[in-house]
C-alpha positions in Angstrom: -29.0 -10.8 -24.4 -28.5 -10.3 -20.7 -25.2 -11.9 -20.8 -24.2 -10.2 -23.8 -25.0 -6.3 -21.7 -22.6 -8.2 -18.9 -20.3 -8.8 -20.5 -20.1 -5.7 -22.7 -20.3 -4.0 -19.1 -17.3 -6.3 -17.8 -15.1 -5.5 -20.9 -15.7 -1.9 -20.3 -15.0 -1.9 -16.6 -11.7 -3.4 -17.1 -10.8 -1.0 -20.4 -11.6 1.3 -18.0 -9.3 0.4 -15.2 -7.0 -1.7 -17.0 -3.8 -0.6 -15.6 -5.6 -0.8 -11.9 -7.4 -3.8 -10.8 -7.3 -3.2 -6.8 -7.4 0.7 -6.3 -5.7 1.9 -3.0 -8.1 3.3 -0.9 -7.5 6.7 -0.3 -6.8 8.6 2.5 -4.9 12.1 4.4 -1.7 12.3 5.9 -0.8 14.4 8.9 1.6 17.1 8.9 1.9 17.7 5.2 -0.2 20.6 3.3 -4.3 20.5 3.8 -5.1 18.4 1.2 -2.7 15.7 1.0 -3.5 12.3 0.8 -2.3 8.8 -0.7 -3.2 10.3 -4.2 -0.6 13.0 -3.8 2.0 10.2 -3.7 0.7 8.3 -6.9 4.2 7.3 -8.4 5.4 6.7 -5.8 5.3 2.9 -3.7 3.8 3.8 -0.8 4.1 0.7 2.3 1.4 1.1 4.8 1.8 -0.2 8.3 -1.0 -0.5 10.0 -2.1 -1.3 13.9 -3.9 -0.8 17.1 -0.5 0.3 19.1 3.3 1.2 18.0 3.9 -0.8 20.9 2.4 -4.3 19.0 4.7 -6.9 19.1 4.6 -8.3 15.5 4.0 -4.5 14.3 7.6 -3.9 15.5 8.9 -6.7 14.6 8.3 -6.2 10.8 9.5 -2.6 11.2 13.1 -4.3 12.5 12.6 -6.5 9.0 12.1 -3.5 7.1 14.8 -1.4 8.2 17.0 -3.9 7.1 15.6 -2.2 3.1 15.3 1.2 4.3 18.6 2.6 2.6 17.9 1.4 -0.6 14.1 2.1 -0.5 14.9 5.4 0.3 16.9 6.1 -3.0 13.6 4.4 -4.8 11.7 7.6 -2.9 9.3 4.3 -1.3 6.8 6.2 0.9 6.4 4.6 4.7 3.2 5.3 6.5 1.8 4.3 9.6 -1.9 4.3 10.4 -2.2 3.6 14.4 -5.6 3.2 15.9 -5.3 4.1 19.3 -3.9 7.9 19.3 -1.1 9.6 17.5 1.8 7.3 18.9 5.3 7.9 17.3 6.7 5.1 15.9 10.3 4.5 17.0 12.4 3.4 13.8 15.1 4.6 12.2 12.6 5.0 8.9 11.0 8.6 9.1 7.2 7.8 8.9 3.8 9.7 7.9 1.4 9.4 10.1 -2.4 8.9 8.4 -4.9 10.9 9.4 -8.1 9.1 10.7 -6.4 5.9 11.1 -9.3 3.6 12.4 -11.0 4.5 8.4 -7.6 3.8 7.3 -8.2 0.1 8.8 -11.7 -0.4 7.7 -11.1 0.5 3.8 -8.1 -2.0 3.8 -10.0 -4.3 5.8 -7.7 -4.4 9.1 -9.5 -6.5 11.8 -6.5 -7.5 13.9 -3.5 -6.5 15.5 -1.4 -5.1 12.8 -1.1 -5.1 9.1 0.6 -3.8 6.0 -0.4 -3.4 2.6 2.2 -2.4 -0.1 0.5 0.1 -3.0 2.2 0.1 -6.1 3.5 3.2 -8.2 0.4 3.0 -10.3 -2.1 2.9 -7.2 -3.1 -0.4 -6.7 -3.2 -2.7 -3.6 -0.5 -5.0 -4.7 -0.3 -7.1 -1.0 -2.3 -7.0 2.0 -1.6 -9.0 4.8 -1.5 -9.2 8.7 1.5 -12.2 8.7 4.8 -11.1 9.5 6.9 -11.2 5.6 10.2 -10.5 5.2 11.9 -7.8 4.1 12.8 -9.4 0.6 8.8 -10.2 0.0 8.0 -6.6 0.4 10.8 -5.0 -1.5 9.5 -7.9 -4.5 6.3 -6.5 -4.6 7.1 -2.8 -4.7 9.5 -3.9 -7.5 7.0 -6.1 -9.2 3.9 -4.2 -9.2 0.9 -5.0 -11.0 2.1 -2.2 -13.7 5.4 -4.0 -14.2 4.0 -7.5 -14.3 1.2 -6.7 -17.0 3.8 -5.0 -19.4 5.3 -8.6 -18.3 3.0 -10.3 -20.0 2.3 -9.2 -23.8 3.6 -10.9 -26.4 6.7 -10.5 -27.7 6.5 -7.8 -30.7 2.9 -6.2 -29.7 
């Protein structure tokens, strides 16, 4: 019986989020109307950079990667933000990013415990890669292309 409630629960759960399995954490952007946060942005692939300084090493390297994507990811209305731990730094780079508010929360909810990372959040508002290794441009502009939206429609059966 107790297996049948779990999995009755399970079944539910996932009904209930079917079209989100890894929910972005959310949080506020600076410099944008009280009140606006990753939710505002839902549609829209959102790439999150995030790090102790601007001045990290492998934190600017991947920017230099993804500038390489910025002009077409610009015309897909992709979302850059930055979430630096130590003070409001600017980020030099030719892509205009947010800055998120509270960015050492920012690290903890997407589970940050290095020197830099980035997590790319799908149109439909789910985690869809989190990492701290450098990737290249082409990986990143995959997954905002292949989002977990994109890939389940994928995956029914021809004719349902």
């Amino acid at each position: 019986m107790r297996r049948l409630i779990c999995a009755a629960a399970l079944s539910l759960c996932a009904a209930l989020h079917a079209d989100v399995v890894r929910p972005a954490p959310n949080f506020d952007v600076q410099g944008a109307p009280k009140g606006t946060s990753l939710r505002t942005f839902r549609g829209q692939a959102v790439i999150l950079l995030i790090t102790r300084k601007a001045r990290d090493k492998q934190f600017r390297e991947e920017i230099y990667r993804l500038q390489k994507l910025y002009s077409q990811f610009s015309t897909e209305k992709v979302l850059f933000v930055a979430a630096i731990e130590e003070g409001p730094q600017e980020v030099k780079s030719d892509i205009p990013f947010i800055l998120a508010v509270n960015p050492g929360q920012v690290a903890a909810d997407y589970g940050f415990n290095g020197h830099w990372a980035i997590a790319v959040i799908g149109v439909d508002g789910n985690v869809d890669l989190v990492t701290n290794r450098l990737i290249t441009a082409e990986r990143v502009r995959d997954t905002v292309y292949n989002n977990f939206e994109l890939q389940s429609a994928a995956r029914k059966p021809i004719g349902s």
